[in-house]
C-alpha positions as CSV (number, residue, x, y, z in Angstrom):
1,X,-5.8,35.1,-6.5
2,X,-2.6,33.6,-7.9
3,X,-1.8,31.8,-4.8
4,X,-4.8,29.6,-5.7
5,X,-3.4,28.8,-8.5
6,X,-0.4,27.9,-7.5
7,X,-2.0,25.4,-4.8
8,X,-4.3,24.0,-7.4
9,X,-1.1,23.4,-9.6
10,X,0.9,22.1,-6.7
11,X,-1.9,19.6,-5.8
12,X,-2.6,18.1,-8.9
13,X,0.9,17.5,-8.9
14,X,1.3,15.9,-5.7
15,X,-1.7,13.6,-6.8
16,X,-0.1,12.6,-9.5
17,X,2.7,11.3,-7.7
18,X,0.6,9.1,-4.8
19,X,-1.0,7.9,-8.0
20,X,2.3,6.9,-9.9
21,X,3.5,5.1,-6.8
22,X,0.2,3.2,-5.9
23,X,0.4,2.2,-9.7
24,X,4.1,1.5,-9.1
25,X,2.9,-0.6,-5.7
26,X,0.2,-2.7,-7.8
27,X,2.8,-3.5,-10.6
28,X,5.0,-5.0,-8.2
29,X,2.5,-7.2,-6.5
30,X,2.2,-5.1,-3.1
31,X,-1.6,-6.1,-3.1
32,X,-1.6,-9.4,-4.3
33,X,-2.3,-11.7,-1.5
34,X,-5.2,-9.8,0.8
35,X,-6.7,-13.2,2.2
36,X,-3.8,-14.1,4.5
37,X,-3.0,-11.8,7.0
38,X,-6.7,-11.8,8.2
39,X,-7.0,-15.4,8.8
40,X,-3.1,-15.8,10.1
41,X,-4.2,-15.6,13.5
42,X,-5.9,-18.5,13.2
43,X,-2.5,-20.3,12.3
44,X,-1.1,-22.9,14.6
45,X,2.1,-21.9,15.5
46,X,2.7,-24.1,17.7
47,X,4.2,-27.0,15.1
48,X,7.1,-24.2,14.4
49,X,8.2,-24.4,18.2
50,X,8.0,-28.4,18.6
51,X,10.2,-28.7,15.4
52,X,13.4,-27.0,17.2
C-alpha cells in the first residue's frame, strides 16, 4: 500500500515539472506565432532562388 503512495507523490511531482516548463515555454514566446507555419507552404519560394 505504500508503494501507491509513493507513485502518487512521484507523479504529482513529475507534473509539476511539465507544468513549470510549459509555463517556462509560454514566458518565452515559444507559442506566439501559431498562424505561420500552416500557411508557409503556400509561400513562394521561388523569389529567394532568382535573387542569388
Amino acid at each position: 500500500m505504500s508503494v501507491i503512495y509513493i507513485l502518487i507523490i512521484v507523479s504529482l511531482c513529475v507534473a509539476v515539472v511539465f507544468l513549470a516548463v510549459f509555463f517556462l515555454a509560454v514566458k518565452n514566446g515559444q507559442f506566439e506565432d501559431d498562424e505561420t507555419p500552416a500557411i508557409r507552404m503556400l509561400f513562394n519560394d521561388d523569389v529567394k532562388n532568382k535573387q542569388e
